[in-house]
FIKOLZA-1660 file (N, C-alpha, C; in steps of 0.1 Angstrom, whole numbers, plus 5000, padded with zeros to 4 digits):
% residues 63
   i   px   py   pz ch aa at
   1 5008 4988 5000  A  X  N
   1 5000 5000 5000  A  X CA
   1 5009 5012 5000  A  X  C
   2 5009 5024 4989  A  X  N
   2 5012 5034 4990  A  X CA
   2 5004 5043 4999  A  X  C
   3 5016 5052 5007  A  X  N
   3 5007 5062 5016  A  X CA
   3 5008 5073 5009  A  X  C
   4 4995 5081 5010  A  X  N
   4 4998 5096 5005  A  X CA
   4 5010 5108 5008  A  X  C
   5 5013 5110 4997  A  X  N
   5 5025 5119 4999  A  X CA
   5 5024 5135 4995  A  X  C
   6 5013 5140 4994  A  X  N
   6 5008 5150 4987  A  X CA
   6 5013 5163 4997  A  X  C
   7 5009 5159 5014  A  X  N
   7 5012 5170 5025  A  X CA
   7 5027 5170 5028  A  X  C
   8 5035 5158 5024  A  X  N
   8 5045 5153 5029  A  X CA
   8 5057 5168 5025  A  X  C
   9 5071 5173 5033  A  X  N
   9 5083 5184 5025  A  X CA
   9 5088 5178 5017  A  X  C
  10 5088 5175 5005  A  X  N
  10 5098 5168 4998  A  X CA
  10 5110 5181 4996  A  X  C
  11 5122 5175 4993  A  X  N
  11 5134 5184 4988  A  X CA
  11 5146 5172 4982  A  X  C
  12 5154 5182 4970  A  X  N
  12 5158 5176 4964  A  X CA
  12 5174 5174 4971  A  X  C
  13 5184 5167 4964  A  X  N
  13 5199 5168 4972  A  X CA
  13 5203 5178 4969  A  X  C
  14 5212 5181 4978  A  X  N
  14 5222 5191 4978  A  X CA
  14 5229 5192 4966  A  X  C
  15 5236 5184 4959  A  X  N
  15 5239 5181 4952  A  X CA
  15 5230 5181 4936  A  X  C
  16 5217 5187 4940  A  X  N
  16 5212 5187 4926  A  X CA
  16 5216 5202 4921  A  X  C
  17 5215 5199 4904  A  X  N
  17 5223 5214 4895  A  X CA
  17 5212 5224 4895  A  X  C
  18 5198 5221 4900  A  X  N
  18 5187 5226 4899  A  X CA
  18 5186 5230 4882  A  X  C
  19 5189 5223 4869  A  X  N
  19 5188 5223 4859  A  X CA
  19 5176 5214 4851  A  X  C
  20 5171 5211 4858  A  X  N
  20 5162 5199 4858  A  X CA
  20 5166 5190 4853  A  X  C
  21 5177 5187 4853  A  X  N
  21 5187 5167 4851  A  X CA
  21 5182 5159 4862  A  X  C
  22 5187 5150 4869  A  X  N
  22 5190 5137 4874  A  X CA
  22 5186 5143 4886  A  X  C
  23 5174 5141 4894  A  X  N
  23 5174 5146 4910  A  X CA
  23 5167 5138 4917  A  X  C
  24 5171 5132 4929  A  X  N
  24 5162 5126 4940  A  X CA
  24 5155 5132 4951  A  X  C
  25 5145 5130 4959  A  X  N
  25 5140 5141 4965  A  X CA
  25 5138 5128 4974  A  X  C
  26 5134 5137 4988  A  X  N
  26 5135 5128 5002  A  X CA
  26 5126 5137 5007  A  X  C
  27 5118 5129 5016  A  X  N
  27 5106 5133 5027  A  X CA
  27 5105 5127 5041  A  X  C
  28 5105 5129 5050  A  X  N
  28 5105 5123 5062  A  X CA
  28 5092 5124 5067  A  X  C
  29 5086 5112 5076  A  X  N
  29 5075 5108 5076  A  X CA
  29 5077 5105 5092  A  X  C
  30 5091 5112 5098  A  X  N
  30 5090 5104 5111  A  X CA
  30 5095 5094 5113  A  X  C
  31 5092 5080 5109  A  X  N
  31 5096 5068 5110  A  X CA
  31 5102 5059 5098  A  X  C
  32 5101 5069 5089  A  X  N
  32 5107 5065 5074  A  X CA
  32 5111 5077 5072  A  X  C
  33 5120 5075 5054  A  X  N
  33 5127 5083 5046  A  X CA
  33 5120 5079 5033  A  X  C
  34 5110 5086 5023  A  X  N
  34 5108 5086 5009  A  X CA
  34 5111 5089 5003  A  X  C
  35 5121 5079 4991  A  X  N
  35 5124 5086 4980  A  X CA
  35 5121 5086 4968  A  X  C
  36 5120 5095 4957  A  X  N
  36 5113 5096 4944  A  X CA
  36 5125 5101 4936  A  X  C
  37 5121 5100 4924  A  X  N
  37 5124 5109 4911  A  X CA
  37 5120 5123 4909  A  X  C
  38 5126 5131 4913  A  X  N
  38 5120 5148 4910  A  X CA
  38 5110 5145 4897  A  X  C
  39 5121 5141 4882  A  X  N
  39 5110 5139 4871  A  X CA
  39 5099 5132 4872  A  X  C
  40 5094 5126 4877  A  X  N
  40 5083 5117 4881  A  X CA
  40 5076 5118 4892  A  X  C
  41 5072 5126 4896  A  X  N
  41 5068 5120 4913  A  X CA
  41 5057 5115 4915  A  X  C
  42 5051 5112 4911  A  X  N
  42 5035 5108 4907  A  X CA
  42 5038 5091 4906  A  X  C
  43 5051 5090 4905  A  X  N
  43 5057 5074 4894  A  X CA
  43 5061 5067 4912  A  X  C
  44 5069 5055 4909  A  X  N
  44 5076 5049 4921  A  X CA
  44 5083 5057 4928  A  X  C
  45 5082 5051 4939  A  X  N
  45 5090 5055 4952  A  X CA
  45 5092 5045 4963  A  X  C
  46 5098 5048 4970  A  X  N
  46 5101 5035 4977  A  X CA
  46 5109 5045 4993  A  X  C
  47 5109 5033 5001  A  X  N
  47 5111 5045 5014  A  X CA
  47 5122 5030 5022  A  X  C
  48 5125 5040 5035  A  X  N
  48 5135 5031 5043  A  X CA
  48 5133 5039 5053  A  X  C
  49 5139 5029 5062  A  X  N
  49 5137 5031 5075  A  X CA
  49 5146 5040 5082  A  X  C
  50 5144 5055 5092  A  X  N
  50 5147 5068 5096  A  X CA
  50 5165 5058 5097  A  X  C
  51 5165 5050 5107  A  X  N
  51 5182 5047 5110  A  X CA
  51 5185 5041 5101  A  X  C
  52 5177 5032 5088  A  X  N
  52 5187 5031 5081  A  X CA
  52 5191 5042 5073  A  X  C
  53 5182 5049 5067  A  X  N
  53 5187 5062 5059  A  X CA
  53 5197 5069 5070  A  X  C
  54 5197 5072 5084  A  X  N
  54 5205 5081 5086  A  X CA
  54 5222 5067 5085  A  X  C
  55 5225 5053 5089  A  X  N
  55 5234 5047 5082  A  X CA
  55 5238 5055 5069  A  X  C
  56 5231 5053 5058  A  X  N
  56 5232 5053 5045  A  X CA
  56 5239 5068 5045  A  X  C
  57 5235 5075 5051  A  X  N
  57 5243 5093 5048  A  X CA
  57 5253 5094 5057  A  X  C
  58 5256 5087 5069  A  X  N
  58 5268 5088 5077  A  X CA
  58 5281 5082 5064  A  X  C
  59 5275 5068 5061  A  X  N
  59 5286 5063 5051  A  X CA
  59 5289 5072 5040  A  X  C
  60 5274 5078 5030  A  X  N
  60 5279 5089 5021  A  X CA
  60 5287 5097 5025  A  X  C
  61 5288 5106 5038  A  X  N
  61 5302 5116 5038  A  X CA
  61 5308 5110 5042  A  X  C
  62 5315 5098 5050  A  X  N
  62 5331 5098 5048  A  X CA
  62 5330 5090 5037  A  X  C
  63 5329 5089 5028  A  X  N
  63 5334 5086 5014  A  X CA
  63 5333 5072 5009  A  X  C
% end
């Protein structure tokens, strides 16, 4: 079951060119992390859990 995402902050990375290329956007829900396609958002998405996403960005900055 998809939850509604319509109220939800979405924002894109830091790292986007804001050129409208290649962008991921992330929403917190509290107990998850969702993430989409800026070009699509209406399309798939798929989410993870708050500590794993915060894992997943401690590893992205140290390299």
């Amino acid at each position: 079951m998809r939850a509604s995402t319509g109220k939800l902050g979405w924002f894109k990375s830091s790292y986007s060119a804001g050129n409208g290329g290649d962008c991921v956007e992330v929403a917190c829900t509290g107990s998850a992390v969702l993430i989409r396609d800026s070009k699509r958002p209406e399309e798939a998405q798929f989410s993870v859990g708050a500590e794993e996403w915060a894992v997943f960005v401690r590893m992205a900055v140290c390299g």
